[in-house]
N, C-alpha and C positions, 0 to 999 in steps of 0.2 A: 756401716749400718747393718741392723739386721733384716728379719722378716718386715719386721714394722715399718724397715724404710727403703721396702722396693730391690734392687739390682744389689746381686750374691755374687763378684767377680772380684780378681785381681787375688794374689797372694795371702794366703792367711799366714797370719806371724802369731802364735800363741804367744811369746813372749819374746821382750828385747829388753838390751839393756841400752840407755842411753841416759845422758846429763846426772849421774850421778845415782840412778835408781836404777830399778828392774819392772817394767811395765808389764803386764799381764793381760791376756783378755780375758775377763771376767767370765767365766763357763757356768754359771751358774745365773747369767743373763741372756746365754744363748738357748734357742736360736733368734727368740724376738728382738735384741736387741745389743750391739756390738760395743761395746764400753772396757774400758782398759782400765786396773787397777795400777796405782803408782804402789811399791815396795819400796822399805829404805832401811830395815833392820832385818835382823832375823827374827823378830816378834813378827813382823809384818808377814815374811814369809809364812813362818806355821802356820798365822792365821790363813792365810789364801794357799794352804797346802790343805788344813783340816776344813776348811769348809767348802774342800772343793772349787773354788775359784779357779785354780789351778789342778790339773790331775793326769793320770798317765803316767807309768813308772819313768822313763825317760826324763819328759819332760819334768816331774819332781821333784829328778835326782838333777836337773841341770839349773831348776830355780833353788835349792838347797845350797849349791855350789858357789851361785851368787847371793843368798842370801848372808853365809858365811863372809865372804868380803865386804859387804854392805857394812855387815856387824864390826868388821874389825877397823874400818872407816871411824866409824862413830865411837868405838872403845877400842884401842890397839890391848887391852888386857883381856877384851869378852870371849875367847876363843873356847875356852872350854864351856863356857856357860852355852854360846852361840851352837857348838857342835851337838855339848848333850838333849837343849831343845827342839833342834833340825829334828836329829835322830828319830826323835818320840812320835813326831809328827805324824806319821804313820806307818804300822808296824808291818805291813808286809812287804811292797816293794823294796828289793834290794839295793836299787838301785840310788836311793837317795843314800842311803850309806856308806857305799861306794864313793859315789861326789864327796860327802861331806867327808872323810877316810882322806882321798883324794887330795879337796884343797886345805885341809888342815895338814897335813905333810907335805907340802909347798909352802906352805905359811910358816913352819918352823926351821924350815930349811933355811930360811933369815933371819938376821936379829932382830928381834922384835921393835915395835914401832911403825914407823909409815910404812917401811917396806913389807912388813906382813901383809896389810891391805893390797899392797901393789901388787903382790907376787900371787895373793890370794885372787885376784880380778885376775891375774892372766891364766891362773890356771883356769878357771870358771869358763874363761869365753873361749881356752882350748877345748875342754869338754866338749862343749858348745858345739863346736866345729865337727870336733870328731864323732857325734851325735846325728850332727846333720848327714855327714858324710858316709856315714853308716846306712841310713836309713835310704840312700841311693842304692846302695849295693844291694842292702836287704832286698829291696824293688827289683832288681834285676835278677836278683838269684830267684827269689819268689815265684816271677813272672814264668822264670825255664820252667820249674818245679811244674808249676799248674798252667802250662801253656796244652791249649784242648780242651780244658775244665772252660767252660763258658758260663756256668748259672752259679756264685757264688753264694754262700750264707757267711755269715759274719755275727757276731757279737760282740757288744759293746760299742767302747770307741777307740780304734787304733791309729787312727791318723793325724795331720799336722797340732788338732789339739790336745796328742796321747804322745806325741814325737816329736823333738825338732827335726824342721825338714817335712820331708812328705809323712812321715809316721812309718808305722812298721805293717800289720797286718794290711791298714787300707792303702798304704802303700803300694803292696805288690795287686792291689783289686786296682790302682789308679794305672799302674803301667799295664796289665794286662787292655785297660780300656783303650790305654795311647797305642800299646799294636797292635787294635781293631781285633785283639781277644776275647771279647766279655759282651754274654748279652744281658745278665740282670745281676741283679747284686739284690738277697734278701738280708736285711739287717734285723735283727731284735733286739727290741725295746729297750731290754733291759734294767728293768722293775729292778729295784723300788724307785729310783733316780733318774729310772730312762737317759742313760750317755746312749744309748742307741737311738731312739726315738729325735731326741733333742741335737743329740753332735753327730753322730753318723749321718743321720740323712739328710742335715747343715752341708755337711763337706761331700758326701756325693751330688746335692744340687748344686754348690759352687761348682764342683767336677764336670758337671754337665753330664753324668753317669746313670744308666736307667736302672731303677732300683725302687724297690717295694718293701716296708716295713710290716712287719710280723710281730705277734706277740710272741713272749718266750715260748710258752707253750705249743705254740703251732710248730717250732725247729724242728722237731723229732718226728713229728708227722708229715711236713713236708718233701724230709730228708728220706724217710722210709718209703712214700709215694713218686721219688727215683724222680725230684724235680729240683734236687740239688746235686751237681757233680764235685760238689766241694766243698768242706768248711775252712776257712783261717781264720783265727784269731792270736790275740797280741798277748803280751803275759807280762804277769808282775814280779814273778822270781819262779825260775826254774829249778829244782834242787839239782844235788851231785848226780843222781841216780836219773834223771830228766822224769820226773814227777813236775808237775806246769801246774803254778797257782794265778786263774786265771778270776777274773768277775763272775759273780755267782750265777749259776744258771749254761755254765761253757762244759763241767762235767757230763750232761744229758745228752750235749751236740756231742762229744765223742763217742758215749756209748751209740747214741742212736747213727754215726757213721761207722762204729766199726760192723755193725749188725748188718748194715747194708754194702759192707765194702767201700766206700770212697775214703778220697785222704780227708784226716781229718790233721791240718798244717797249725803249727806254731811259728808264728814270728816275734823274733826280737833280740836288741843287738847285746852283744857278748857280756854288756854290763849288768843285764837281767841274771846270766848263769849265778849261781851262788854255791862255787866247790865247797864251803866250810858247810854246808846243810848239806846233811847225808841223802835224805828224803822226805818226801812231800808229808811227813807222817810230822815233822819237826820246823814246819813250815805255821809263824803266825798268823791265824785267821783273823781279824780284823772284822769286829761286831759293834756296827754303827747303832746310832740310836732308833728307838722303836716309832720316832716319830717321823722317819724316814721310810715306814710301810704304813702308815696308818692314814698319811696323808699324799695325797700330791701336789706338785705347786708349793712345796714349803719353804721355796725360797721368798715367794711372792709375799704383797699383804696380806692375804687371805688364803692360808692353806686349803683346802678340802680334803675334807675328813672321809676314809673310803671304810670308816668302820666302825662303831663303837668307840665313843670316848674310853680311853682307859683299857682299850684291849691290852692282852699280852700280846708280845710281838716276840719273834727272831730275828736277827737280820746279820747277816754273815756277808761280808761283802765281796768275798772269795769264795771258789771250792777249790779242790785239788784233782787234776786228773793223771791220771796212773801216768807212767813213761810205756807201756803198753799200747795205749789207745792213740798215743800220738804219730803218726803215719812220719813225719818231718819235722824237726827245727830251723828254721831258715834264720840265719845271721849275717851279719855285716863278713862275716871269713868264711863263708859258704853255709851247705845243707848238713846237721844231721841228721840220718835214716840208716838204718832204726835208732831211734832214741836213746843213747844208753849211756853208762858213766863213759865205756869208754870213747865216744865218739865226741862225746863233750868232752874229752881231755885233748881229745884230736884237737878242735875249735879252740881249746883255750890257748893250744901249742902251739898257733897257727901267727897269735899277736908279738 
């Protein structure tokens, strides 16, 4: 259940597979109410990739993976059809094309037929594992990194519904809490969609974590007024050069923490990096629709309208921020600091 129906405890599973599908918690129902989508194709999947049901580079690139064997269940022929629709689905996270990359070369590595599905399902729930298993380590590397930093800010959403496992960014904000590190935790909003508003401060009240939500615009101001000792957030791809394409509005928290001196920390696990992208400069921005600024609640019956019918809109659902401005990369194979191609070669040498 969600807010609607009282007590926020016990483990959150963004996603599972079981009895022949891929279950989902529908994010785009949270935080009032806790509803799981059934998947059973890869059509199924893109839809609950693009409309958000599903989101978070990780997690994406791990329902992609089983989307992919779903498809090759239902048609042992649909593979390339099944990979080129994953792909599309959303063009910045690296990581669903990784996955799908991934289990379509386990899939052909059999003769085609049943055992493509089969081979294609095992490699999916290995992902899986090695996802989750990541995202512990991230936790604990994270936690050293910022261990002293007590007042965190945050954007977005980085945790178990951005992750399997604990997540990445809220991640290392959750272990910092378990060793009586952390006294607040400021999240933003993050407009137009609010994942901050809606799924961060979901999974820091399950946490039982004390924490206060901020509008975006307050980040910079706060952080300047020396009432934050630290930002992290999670990423959607990282280029070769560590330029971090994060959720829109994560550019301004780095400027405004290198101005002030704090770390401004990136988490996430080594399948975010993307060597074949040189720099953040060649990195796709992803420009949702204009009715996703104009209204709120657009999942609901009844949108409201926060503007003029008919405005022009922008809506970029990423920026880019320098490999400059980023203090740390925390990953599942340690920290890079400073940020740089070559330290990310280190991390990639490391698998």
């Amino acid at each position: 259940m969600g807010l609607d129906g009282g007590s926020l405890s016990g483990a959150l599973v963004a996603l599972r597979y079981a009895d022949g599908a891929l279950w989902v918690l529908d994010q785009t129902r949270l935080p009032w109410r806790e509803a799981e989508l059934e998947l059973r194709s890869a059509a199924d999947v893109v839809g609950a990739i693009r409309r958000l049901s599903v989101r978070g580079a990780p997690l994406i690139g791990v329902a992609a993976a089983y989307g992919l064997a779903l498809e090759l269940t239902r048609d042992p022929d649909g593979l390339g059809r099944a990979c080129t629709a994953l792909v599309s689905a959303r063009p910045t996270a690296v990581n669903l094309r990784h996955a799908v990359d991934r289990v379509r070369s386990a899939a052909l590595r059999v003769p085609a037929g049943a055992l493509r599905a089969h081979a294609a399902l095992a490699e999916a729930q290995a992902l899986h594992a090695e996802e989750e298993a990541a995202s512990l380590a991230i936790a604990n590397h994270g936690a050293d990194l910022l261990s002293g930093r007590r007042r965190i800010l945050t954007h977005c959403n980085s945790g178990a519904l951005a992750a399997p496992g604990r997540g990445t960014a809220l991640a290392v904000i959750a272990e910092l809490h378990d060793r009586g590190q952390l006294d607040l935790v400021l999240a933003g909003e993050s407009r137009p969609l609010l994942q901050g508003a809606r799924l961060t401060v979901y999974e820091l009240r399950r946490l039982e974590i004390e924490h206060a939500l901020v509008v975006d615009g307050a980040g910079p101001a706060l952080i300047a007024a020396g009432e934050v000792d630290a930002v992290i957030v999670g990423c959607d791809r990282v280029a070769a050069n560590g330029d971090v394409a994060n959720k829109i509005g994560t550019y301004s928290l780095a400027l405004a923490a290198a101005a002030t001196g704090i770390p401004f920390v990136v988490a996430g696990p080594c399948t975010t990096i993307d060597p074949g992208c040189p720099s953040g400069a060649e990195i796709t921005i992803e420009e949702r629709s204009a009715d996703e600024v104009r209204t709120v609640g657009m999942w609901g019956p009844d949108p409201l309208l926060v503007t003029l019918p008919g405005t022009a809109c922008r809506n970029p659902a990423f920026d880019v921020t320098p490999a400059a401005l980023v203090t740390a990369l925390v990953t599942e194979r340690g920290v890079a600091s400073p940020v740089t191609g070559e330290s990310l070669r280190g991390l990639l040498g490391r698998g």
